[in-house]
N, C-alpha and C positions, 0 to 999 in steps of 0.2 A: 662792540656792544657787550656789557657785562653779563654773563650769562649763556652764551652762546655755546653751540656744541664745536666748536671749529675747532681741528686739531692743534698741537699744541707743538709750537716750533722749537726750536733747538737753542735760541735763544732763550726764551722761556722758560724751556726743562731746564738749562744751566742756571739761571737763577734762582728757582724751586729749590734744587739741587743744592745751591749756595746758602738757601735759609734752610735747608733741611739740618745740614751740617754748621750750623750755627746756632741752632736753638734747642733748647732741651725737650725731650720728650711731653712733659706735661704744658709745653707752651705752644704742644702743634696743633693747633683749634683756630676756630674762625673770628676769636674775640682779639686774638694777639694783636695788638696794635703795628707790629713790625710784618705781618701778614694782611690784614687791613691796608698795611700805606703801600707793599707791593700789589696787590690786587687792584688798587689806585691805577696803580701804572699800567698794568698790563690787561685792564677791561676783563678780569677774571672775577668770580664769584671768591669769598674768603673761605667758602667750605671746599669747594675746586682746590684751592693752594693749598688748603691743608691735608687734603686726602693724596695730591701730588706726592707732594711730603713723607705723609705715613708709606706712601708705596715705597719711595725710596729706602726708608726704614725695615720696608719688609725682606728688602733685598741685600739684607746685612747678615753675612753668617752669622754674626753673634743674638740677632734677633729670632732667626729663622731656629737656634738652638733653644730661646726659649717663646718656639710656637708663637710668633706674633706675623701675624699676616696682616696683607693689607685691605684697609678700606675699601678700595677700589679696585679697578680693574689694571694690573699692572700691565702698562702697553710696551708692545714692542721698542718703541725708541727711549724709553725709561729703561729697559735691559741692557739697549746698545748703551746708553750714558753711563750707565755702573759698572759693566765691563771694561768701556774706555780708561773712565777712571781706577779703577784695579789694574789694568795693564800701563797706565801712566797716570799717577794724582800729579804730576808736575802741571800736564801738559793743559789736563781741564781743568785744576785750579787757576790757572793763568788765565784763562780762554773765561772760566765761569768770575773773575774780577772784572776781565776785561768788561763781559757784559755788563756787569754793575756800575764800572765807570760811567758805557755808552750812557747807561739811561740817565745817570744823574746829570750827563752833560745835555744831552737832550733836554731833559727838563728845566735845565738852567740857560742855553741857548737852542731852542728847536729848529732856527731856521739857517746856524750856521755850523750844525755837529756833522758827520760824516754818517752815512746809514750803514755802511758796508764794515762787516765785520773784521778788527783788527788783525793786520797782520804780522806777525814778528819774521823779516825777507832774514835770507841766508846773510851772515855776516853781521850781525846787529851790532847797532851802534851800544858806543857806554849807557848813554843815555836808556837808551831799550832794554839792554840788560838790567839795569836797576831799579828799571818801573817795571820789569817779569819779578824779579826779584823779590821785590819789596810785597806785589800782589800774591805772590805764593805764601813769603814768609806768614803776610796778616790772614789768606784761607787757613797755614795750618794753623799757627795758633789761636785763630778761635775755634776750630774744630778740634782740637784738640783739649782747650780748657772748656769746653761746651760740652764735650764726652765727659770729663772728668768733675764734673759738678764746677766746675771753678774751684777749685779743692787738690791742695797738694795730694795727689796721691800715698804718699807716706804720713805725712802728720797731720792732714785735714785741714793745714790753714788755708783761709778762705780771703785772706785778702790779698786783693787783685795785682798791687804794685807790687809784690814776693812774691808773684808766681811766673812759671815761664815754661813755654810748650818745648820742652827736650826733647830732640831727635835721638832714636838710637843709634841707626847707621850715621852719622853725620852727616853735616848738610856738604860737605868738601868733597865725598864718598860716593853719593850717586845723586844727581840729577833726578832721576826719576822718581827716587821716594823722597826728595823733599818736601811733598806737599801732603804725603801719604800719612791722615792721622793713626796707621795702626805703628807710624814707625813716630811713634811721637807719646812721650810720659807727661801729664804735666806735675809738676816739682817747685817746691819752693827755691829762691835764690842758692842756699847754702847746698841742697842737694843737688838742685841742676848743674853747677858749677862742680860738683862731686862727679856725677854723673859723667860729664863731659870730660872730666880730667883722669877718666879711668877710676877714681878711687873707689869706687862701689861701680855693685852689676845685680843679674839678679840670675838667679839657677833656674832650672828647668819648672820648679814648681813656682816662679815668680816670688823667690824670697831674693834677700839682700844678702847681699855677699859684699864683705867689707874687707878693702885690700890690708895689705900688713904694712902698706906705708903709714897706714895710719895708728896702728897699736903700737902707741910711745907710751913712756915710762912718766908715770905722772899725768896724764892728759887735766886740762883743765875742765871744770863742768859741762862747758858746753861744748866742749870734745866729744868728754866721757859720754854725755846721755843724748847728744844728737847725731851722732858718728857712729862711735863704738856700737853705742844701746840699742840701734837699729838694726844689727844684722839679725839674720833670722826672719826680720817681720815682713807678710807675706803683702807685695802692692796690692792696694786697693784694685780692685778688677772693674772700669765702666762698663755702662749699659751696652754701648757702640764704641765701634772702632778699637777692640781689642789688641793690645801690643800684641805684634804679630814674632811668633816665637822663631821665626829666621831671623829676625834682625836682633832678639835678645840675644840669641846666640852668635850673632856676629861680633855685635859688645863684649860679650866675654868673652872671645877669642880673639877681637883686635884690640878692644880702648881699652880693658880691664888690665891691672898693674899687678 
């Protein structure tokens, strides 16, 4: 029943958790239609999910730096879920899709979905690997262009088909932070492809650093003022999920040219 005081399961908090890091700060309120159609589901109140939400928020070092506390009472098993996910975003980005699948397959077949929560057994099939896969890839990158206003980080364009959530550490490199949005920039096509191929990085103060494969003789314009013209300028820094400065530093000691 909607309304009720009854704790809030682990299912639950993973999907709270799933709209937290997918929606912008100013859309965490009880009007948001994508909080409305999960409260649908889960016989929650829309101001309950969204103060779920803010808690998660408040449990963000880059929030807690600038003094935002939470709405509610942050409960103990909302800390264990933030520590899980800080000591492995693979493992509950997987785990917090998985739940999003169940419901939507509940809701499309209720009497023939499985209730019991998915499990990936030792040895996983192809098949398994590429639907973990595929479920991480799509948590980071909306958490990641969701931190980032949907907004290249360096040039501010804003449309969605040019942009792409860049891992620092790579995704071939660890396992564990590929789901991790603080190891994640988002970048337009021409950058992130930059990015990824070594030819830029960014220094300790988050400026660009622009390798010397790319200072040729001549360059054409859009060499010159989208390459060149960039080093020095400092990334744009999100609200949440801050690039995490081990893995910048990892970039420029392993991918950087």
């Amino acid at each position: 029943m909607v309304g009720t005081n009854r704790n809030w399961t682990r299912e639950e908090l993973l999907l709270a958790f799933r709209l937290y890091c997918r929606t912008p700060f100013g859309r965490l309120h009880q009007h948001n239609p994508d909080i409305i159609a999960l409260v649908q589901r889960l016989g929650r109140t829309p101001s309950a999910v969204g103060m779920k939400a803010c808690n998660f928020a408040s449990l963000d070092p880059a929030q807690q730096a600038r003094n935002i506390t939470a709405l509610g009472n942050v409960s103990r098993a909302d800390r264990i879920l933030w520590d899980e996910f800080a000591a492995n975003p693979e493992a509950i980005a997987a785990e917090a899709e998985a739940a999003c699948a169940r419901l939507a397959a509940e809701e499309s077949q209720p009497d023939i979905v499985e209730q019991e929560p998915e499990v990936f057994p030792e040895g996983p099939t192809e098949t398994e690997r590429t639907i973990r896969a595929r479920r991480v890839q799509s948590f980071f990158r909306a958490a990641v262009l969701t931190s980032y206003d949907h907004r290249c980080a360096l040039s501010g364009l804003a449309v969605p088909e040019l942009l792409n959530a860049s891992h620092i550490i790579p995704w071939s490199v660890s396992i564990e932070r590929r789901a991790d949005p603080r190891n994640g920039i988002c970048l337009n096509a021409l950058y992130d492809r930059s990015f990824n191929r070594g030819l830029i990085t960014f220094d300790e103060d988050l400026r660009v650093v622009v390798s010397d494969r790319l200072r040729v003789k001549d360059p054409p314009p859009l060499h010159r003022e989208a390459l060149l013209g960039i080093h020095g300028q400092t990334l744009r820094i999100p609200p949440r999920f801050m690039p995490d400065q081990d893995a910048i530093a990892y970039h420029r000691q392993q991918v950087f040219i």
